[in-house]
C-alpha positions in Angstrom: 154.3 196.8 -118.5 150.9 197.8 -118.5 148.0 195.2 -118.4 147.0 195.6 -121.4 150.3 195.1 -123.2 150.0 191.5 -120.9 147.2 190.6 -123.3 148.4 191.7 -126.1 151.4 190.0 -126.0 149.9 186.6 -125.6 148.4 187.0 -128.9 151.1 188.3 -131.0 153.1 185.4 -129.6 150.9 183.1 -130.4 149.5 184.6 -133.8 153.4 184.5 -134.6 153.6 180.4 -133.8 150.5 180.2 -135.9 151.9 182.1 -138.7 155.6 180.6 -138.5 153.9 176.7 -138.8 151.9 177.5 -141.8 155.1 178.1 -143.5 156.1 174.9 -142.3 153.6 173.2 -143.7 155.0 170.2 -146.0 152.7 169.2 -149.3 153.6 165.6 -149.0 152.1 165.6 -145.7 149.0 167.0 -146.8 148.7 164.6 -149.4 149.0 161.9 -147.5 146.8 163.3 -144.9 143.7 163.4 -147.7 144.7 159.8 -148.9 144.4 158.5 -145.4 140.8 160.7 -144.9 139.3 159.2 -147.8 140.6 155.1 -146.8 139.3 156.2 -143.3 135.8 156.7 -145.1 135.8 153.9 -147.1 137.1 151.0 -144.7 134.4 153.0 -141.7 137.5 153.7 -139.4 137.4 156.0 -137.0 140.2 158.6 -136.1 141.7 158.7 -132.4 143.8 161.3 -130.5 145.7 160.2 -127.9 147.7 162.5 -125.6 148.4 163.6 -121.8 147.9 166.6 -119.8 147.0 169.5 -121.6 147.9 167.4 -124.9 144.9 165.5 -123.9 142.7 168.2 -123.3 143.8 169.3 -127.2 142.7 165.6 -128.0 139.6 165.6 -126.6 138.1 169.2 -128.4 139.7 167.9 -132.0 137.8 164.4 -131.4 135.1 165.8 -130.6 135.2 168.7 -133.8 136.4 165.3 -136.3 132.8 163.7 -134.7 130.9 166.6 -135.4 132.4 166.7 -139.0 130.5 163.2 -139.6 134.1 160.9 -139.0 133.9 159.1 -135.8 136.7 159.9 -133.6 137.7 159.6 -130.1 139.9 160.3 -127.0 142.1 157.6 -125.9 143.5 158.4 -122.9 147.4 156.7 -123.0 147.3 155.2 -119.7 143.8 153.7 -119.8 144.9 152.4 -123.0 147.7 150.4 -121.1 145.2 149.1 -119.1 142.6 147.6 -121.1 141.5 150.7 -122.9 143.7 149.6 -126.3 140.5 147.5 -127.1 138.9 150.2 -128.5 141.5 150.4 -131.3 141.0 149.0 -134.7 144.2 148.2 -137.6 141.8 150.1 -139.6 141.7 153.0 -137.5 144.3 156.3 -137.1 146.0 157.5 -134.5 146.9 160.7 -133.7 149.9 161.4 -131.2 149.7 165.0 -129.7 153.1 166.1 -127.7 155.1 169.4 -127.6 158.0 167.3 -126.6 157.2 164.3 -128.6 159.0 162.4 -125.5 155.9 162.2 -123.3 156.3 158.7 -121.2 152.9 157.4 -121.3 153.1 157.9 -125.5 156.3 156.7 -125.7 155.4 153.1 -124.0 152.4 152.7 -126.0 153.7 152.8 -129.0 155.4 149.4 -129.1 151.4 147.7 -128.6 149.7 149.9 -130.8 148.2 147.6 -133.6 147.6 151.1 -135.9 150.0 150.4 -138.4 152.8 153.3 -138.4 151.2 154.9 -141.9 148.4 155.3 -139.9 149.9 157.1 -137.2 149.7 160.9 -137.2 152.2 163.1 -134.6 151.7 166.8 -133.8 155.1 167.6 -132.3 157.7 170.0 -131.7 160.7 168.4 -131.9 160.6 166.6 -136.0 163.2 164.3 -134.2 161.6 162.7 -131.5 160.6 159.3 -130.3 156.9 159.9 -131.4 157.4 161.2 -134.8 159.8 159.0 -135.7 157.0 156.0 -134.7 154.3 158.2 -137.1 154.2 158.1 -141.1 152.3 161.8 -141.1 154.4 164.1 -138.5 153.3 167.7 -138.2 155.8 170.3 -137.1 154.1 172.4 -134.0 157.6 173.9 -132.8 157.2 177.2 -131.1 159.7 180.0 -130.2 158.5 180.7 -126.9 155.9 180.3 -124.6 153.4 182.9 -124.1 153.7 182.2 -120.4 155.8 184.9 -119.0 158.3 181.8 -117.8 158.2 180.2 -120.7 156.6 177.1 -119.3 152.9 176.4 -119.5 151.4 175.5 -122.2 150.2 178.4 -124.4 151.9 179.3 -127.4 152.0 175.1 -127.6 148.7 174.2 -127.4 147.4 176.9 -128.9 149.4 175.5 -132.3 148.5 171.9 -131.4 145.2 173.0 -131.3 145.0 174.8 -134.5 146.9 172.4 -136.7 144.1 169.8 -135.7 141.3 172.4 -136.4 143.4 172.8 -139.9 143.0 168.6 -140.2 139.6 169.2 -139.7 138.3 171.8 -142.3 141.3 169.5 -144.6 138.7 166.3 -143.8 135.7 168.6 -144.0 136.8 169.6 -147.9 137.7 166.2 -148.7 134.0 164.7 -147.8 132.4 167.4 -149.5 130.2 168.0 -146.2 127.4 170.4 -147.1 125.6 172.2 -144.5 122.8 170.4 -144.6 125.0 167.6 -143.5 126.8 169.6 -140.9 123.1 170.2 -139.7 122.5 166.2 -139.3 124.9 165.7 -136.4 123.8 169.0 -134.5 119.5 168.8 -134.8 119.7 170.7 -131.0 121.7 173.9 -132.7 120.2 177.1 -134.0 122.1 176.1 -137.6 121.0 172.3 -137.2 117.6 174.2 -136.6 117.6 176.4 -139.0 118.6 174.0 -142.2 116.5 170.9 -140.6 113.2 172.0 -139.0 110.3 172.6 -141.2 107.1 174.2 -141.3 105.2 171.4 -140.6 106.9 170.8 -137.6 105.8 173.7 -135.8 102.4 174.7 -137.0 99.1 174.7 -135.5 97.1 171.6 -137.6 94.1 172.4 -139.1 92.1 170.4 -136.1 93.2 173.3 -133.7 92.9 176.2 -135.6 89.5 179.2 -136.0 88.3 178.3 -138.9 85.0 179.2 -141.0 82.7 178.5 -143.9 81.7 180.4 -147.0 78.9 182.9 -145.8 79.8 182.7 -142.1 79.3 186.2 -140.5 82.1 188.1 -138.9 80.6 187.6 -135.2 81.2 183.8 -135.7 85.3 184.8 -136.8 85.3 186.7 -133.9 83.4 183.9 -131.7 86.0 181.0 -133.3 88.7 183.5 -132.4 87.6 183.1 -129.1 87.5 179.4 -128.9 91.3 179.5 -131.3 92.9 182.0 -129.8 95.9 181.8 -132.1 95.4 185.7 -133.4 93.5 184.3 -136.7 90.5 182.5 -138.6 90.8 181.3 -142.0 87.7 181.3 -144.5 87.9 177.5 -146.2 86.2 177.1 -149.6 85.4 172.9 -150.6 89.0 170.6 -150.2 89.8 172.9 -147.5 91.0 175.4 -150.1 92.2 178.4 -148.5 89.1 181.0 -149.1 90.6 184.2 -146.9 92.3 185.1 -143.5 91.0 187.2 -141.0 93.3 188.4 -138.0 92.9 190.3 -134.9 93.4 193.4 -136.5 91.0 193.1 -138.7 88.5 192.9 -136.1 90.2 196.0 -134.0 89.6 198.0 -137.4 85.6 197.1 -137.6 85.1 197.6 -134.3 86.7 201.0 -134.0 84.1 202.0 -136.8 81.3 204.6 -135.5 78.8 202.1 -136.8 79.6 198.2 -137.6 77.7 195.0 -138.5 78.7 192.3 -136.5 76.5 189.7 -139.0 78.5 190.9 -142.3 79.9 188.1 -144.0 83.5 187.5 -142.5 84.8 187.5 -146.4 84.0 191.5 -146.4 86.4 191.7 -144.1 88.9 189.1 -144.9 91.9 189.1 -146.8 91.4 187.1 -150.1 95.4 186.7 -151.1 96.7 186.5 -147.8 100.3 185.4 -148.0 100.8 181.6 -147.8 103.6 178.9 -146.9 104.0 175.2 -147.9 104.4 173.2 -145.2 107.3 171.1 -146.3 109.2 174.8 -146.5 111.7 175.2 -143.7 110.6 177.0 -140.5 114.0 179.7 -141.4 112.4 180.7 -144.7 109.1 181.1 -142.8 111.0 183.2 -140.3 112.4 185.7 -142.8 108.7 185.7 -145.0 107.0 186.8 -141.9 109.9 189.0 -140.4 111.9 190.5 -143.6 109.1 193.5 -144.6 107.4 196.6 -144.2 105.0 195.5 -142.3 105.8 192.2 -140.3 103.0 189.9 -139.2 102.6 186.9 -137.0 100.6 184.5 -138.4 101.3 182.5 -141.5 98.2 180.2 -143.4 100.3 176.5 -144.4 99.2 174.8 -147.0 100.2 171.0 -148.6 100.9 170.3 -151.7 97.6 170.3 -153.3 97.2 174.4 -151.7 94.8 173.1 -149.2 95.0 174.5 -145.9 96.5 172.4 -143.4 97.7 174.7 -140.2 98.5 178.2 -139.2 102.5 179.0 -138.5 103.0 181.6 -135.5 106.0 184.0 -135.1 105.6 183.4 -131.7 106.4 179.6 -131.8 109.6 180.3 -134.4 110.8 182.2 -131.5 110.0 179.8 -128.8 112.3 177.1 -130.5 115.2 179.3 -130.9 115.4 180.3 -134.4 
């Protein structure tokens, strides 16, 4: 068998696990999978997984997927949970029991002290008749026909469908709170989506305070002089209420000076672009991305202005970049 074939093997076999279980895949079950979702939100439970080996491994990336999706959730390890760890459990909480052979010891002993009522209790198994899923209301059946393992013994095929039935519990949970993804973005403010739907202009411009900026009349030498002073690649003209009068940049002052003859004392408006393209600051910093990014001729610095259109900051490409988005 060629290495290749090795590969490919593995994910037939377990695209054909994945494939057989959605067949499975009992209405009633789902049903009372969105009924307990929605008293889980309401009574402010939280959703725990509970497993060993790689079981537990499986546990820990779906608690941590449910957490991300807004509903608390976490790991409970089954022999901590002997052992003190059982405090963190609430009657108003769920349980989820994750094991191929729905036998696994450390499960099977808890089960008598858990104080998660058994309609509460949620088993991803293989075997519909075991110990485990008889103690759970919601069972899920996560039989496989074989290993991917050329043995037919590690976990593969297994976890892979343990796995993917709580990722299919997840996007369940996800439709059933109507989570936007805005709201996604509120529980990941360090990603480049969380980023993208959360950070706004106003959190990344230059303020007014620190920016080149001139009065009506002022010649082109002082633009070029505040330039200097502000070297943010820009000077805006400001009119009375800081009203945004025009914007020179640093090619405008590469075109005058590569004039035969120039006149450094020319009033900067001369010079100046009157209708420069502007951004609110309450705008987010993605839509500022694309406004500079998404034309003909891209360019890298971007007037702000409040709510009344007075200027308040400049916005540079350069600093979109720096944060990521």
């Amino acid at each position: 068998m060629e290495f290749v074939d090795i590969l490919a093997n593995v994910l037939s076999t377990e695209a054909y696990a994945l494939n057989e279980a959605a067949k499975r895949l009992d209405s009633k079950v789902a049903d009372q999978l969105v009924d307990l979702f929605r008293d889980l939100v309401q009574v402010e439970g939280s959703l725990v997984f509970c497993g060993v080996g790689k079981s537990g491994l499986i546990g820990q990336k779906l608690a941590a997927t449910f957490t991300s999706l807004g509903l608390p959730s976490h790991f409970l390890h089954p022999t901590e949970a002997l052992h003190g760890d059982l405090g963190t459990l609430r009657e108003k909480d769920a349980l989820v029991l994750i094991s191929y052979s729905g036998k696994s010891e450390e499960l099977v002993k808890l089960i008598p002290y858990l104080v998660v009522p058994e309609d509460r209790r949620i088993a991803l198994v293989g075997d519909m008749t075991s110990p485990i899923a008889k103690a759970c209301s919601l069972v899920f059946d996560c039989h496989v026909h074989k290993e991917a393992c050329l043995n037919n013994q590690a976990p593969t095929t297994s976890s892979t469908l343990a796995l993917a039935t709580g990722d299919a519990m997840a996007v369940l949970y996800e439709h059933v709170s109507g989570l936007s993804k805005e709201g996604f973005a509120q529980f990941h403010p360090g990603g480049k989506l969380g980023k993208s739907l959360r950070l706004k202009v106003k959190d990344l411009m230059i303020p007014v305070g620190e920016c080149a900026s001139l009065k009506e009349g002022d010649s082109f030498k002082t633009a070029i002089m505040k330039m200097s002073e502000y070297p943010l690649g820009a000077a805006v003209i400001l009119g009375e209420d800081h009203k945004l009068k025009g914007l020179v940049v640093e090619g405008d002052v590469r075109r005058l000076l590569s004039q035969e003859s120039y006149d450094l004392e020319v009033d900067a408006i001369k010079v100046a672009n009157k209708s420069p393209i502007t951004i609110c600051q309450e705008e987010l910093a993605s839509v500022a991305l694309k406004t500079m990014e998404e034309r003909e001729n891209p360019f890298s610095v971007l007037p702000v202005l409040d709510d009344n259109k007075s200027f308040v900051g400049l916005l540079r490409l350069h600093d979109l970049f720096k944060e990521g988005l």
